[in-house]
N, C-alpha and C positions, 0 to 999 in steps of 0.2 A: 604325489606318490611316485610318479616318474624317474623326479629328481633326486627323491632318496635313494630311488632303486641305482638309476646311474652315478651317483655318488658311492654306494656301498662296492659297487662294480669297480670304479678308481680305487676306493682303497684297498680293495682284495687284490689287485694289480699291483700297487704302491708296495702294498707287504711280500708279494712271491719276490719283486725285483730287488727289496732291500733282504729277502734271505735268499736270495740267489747271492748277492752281493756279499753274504754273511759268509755264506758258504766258500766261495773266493777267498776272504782274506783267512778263512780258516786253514784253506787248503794253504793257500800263501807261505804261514805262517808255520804250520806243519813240516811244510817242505823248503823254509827256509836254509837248511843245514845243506842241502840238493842244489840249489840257487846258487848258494854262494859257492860251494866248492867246484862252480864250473869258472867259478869269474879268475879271470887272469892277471893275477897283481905286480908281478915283473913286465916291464913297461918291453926288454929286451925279447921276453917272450910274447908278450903281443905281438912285438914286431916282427917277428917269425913266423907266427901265426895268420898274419895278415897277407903271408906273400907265397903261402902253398896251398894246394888245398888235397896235399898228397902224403896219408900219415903212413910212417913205416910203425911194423910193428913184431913182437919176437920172431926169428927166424922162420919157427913153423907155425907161423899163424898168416896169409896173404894182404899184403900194403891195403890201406885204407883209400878210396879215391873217389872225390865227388865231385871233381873238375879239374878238364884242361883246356888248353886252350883252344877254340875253334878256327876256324878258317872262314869266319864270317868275311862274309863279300861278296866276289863273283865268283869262287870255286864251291861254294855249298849251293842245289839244290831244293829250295825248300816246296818246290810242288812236289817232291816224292819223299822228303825226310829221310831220316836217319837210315832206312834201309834200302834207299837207292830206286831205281826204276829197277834195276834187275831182281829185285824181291817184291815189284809188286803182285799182287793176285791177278789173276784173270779171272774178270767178273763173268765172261762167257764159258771157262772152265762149270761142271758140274760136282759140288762138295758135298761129302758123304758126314750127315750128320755122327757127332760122337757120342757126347753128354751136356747135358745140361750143367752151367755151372752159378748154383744159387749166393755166389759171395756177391756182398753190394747192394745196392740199391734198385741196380738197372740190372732189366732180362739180361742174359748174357750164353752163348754155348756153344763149344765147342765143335769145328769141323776140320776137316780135311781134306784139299784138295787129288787132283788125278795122279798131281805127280809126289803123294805122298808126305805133301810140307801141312801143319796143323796149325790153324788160325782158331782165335779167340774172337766171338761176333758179339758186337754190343749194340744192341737195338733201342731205341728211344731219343730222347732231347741233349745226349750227351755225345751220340756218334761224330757230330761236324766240328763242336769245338773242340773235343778231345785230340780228334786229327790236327789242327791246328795247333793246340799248346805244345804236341810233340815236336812240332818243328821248330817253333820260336826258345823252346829248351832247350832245344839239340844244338840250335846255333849260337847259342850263348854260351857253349861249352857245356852243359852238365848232359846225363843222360840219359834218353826217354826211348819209349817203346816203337817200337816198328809198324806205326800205324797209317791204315789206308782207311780211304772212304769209298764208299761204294754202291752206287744209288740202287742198284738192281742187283741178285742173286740168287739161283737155284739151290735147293737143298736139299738132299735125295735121302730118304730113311726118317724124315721129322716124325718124331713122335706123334698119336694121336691129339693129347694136348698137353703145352707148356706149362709149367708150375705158375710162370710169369712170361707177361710178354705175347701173349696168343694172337691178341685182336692186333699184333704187328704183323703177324705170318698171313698170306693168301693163301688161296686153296695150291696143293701143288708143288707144295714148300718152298714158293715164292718169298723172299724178304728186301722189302726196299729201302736206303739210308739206312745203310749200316756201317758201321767200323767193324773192320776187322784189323786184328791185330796178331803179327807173326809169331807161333809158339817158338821161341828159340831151342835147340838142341845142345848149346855148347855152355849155358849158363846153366848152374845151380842156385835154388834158391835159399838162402840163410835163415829169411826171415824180417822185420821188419825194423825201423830203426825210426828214432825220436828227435822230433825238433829239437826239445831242452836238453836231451845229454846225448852226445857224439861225437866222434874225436876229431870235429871241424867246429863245434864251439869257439865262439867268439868271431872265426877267420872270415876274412871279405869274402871270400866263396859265400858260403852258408849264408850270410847278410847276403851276399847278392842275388840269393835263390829265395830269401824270404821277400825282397824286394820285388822279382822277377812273378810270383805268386801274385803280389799284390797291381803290375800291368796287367796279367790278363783276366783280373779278376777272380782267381781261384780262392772261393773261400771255404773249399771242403778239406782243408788242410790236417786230417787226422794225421795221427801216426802210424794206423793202419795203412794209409794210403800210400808207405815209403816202404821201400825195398830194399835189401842187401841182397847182391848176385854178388856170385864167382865166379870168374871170368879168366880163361885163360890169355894169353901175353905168348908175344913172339918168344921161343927159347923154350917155351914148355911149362915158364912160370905163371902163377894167377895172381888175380888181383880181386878187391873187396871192392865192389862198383854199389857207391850209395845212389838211389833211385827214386824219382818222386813218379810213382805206377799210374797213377789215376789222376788224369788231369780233367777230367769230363766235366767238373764244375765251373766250367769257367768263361768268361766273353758273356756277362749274363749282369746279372745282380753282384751286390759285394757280401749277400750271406743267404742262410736258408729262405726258403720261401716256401709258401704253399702253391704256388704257381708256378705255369713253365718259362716264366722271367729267370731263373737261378741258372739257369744254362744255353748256351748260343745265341741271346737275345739280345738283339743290337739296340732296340731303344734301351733297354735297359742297363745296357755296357755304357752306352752314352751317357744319359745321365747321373751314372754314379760318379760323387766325387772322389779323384785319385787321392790328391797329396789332401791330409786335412791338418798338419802341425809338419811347424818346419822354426826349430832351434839354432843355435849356433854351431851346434856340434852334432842333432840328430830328424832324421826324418821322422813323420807319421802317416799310415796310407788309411785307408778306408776299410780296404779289404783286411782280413775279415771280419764281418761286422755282427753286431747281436742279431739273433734270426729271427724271424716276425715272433709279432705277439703271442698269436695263436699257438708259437709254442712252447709258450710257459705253464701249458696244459700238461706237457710231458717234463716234468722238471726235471730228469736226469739229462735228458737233451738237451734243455737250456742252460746246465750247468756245463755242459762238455763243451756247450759252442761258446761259453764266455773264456771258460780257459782257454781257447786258440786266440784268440786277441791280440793279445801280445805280439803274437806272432808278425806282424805289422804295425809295429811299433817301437818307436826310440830307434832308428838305426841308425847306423854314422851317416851322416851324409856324404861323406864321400866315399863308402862302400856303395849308396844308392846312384852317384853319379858314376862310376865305374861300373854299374850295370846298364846304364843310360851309353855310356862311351862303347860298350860292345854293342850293344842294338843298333845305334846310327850307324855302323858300318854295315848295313842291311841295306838294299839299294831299293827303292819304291818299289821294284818288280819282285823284287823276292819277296817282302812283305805279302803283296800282293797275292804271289804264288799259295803262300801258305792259306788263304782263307780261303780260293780258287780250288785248292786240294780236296777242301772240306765238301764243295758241291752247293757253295754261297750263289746267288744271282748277283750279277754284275753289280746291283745299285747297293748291295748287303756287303761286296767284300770291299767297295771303296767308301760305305761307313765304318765297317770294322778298321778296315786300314786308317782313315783319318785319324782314329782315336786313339789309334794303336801311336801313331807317329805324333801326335800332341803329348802325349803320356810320355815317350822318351825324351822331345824335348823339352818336359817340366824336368826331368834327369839330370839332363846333362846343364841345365843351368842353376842345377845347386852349387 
């Protein structure tokens, strides 16, 4: 009786994953017209494509821009990231709660400190590697949030209770490991923008941020999670700054989980395999990968997370080792720096770091 029972258990599993599957080549097949008319069949336009990653576009609409080059080396910072030591928080400053902000997964809400500047607090298992993916982005060239880590922090006016997130808060509005991240005043937000269609389609940039996703393990790769800001440019002019917002899934597992392995989790960074196909002409990573079983319970979820797949998969190999050649110009201590930012213990950020630096050079010897 057992055996029938866990038998019929298999094939009710066998059937969700082959119409999960169904469902895929439907979609596939539907949006093959989509598909194709991103693909770039002038070989002279590929090759133009592959060497900006900076689109203009009609006069009054602001240039497209998802990367420049950075000044990886000894002139970037990576214990303070993108916004510098002069934008970090003072964790002994006291911040006046604002609003709760329920997007996401994770607690998250808004405060303001003495002198006026407004931070974004993210409470839970994503605060430490989030702060971390911001810096390893930042110095790869593309563009990431102004993010600090912050073991300890007062919060004056907390609401009675959080919708989410409560048993984080102490009495006193006490909150410890947190990220906070700086609200900017000088950018507008557009809106969000899509892995499959974007006017960096095809170009080594875009390959090397889907490559760049799959080192630190990011496999929460919506397209919700991407942003388009406005930014204004010396001279008074803007620009269209594409953005990957939410980096919190990462340094962890290489897909959903029902455990706190899916985020800052070093056994679990370690053992995932990186590179798992490698052709004449394209890479394949791991990240992102099908998300546990358990959630083929929710099958609108497990269809969404099969469609990101791709997204770490087939890339040229030499887009991946071109993102492998900016990261070795990171010198062990900056490495370092960046997991040390996060609020790692010594023996945590020279295993992140090891793997981190195994990973680029499987890169750079493609």
């Amino acid at each position: 009786m057992a055996c029938r029972q866990q038998r019929s258990k298999a094939s009710l599993l066998f059937r969700l994953i082959r119409f999960g599957g169904a469902l895929t080549l439907a979609a596939g097949i539907l949006g093959s017209r989509t598909l194709f008319s991103e693909r770039v069949t002038d070989p002279s336009k590929a090759m133009a494509q592959s060497r900006t990653a900076f689109v203009a576009h009609p006069i009054n609409e602001a240039p497209a821009v998802l990367w420049r080059p950075s000044s990886a080396g000894e002139r970037q910072d990576l214990f303070y990231g993108p916004g510098g030591a002069a934008h970090q928080p003072d964790s002994h400053d006291t911040f006046t709660f604002v609003q709760e902000d329920l997007s996401g997964s994770h607690p998250k809400f808004e405060v303001r400190d003495s002198h006026g500047v407004g931070w974004k607090v993210k409470l839970g298992t994503e605060a430490r590697p989030e702060t971390v993916a911001t810096r390893l982005v930042w110095a790869a060239g593309y563009w990431a949030d102004e993010d600090y880590f912050v073991d300890e922090m007062h919060v004056d006016g907390m609401p009675a209770r959080l919708h989410r997130g409560q048993r984080l808060v102490d009495a006193g509005g006490i909150v410890r490991n947190v990220r906070l991240k700086r609200i900017s005043d000088h950018r507008k937000d557009l809106g969000q923008w899509a892995w499959r269609r974007n006017p960096f389609s095809g170009t080594r940039e875009l390959n090397g941020l889907r490559v760049l996703m799959a080192i630190i393990n990011n496999w929460d790769v919506k397209d919700v999670n991407n942003a388009i800001y406005e930014m204004p440019r010396d001279g008074g002019a803007s620009e269209r700054v594409f953005e990957v917002k939410d980096l919190g899934s990462s340094f962890g597992s290489s897909g959903l989980e029902r455990t706190d392995h899916a985020n800052g989790d070093l056994s679990a960074y370690r053992r995932t395999p990186f590179i798992t196909r490698v052709t004449a002409e394209t890479v394949s990573f791991r990240t992102p990968r099908l998300p546990d079983w358990i959630v083929i319970a929710n099958v609108p979820q497990f269809y969404k997370r099969l469609g990101l797949r791709w997204i770490g998969k087939d890339i040229p190999r030499s887009d991946a080792r071109w993102m492998g050649q900016l990261l070795s110009r990171l010198s062990r201590d900056q490495v370092r720096d960046a997991f040390r930012a996060a609020g790692y213990a010594p023996d945590e950020v020279e295993g992140f770091a090891a793997v981190l630096e195994s990973r680029i050079r499987q890169l750079t010897a493609l």
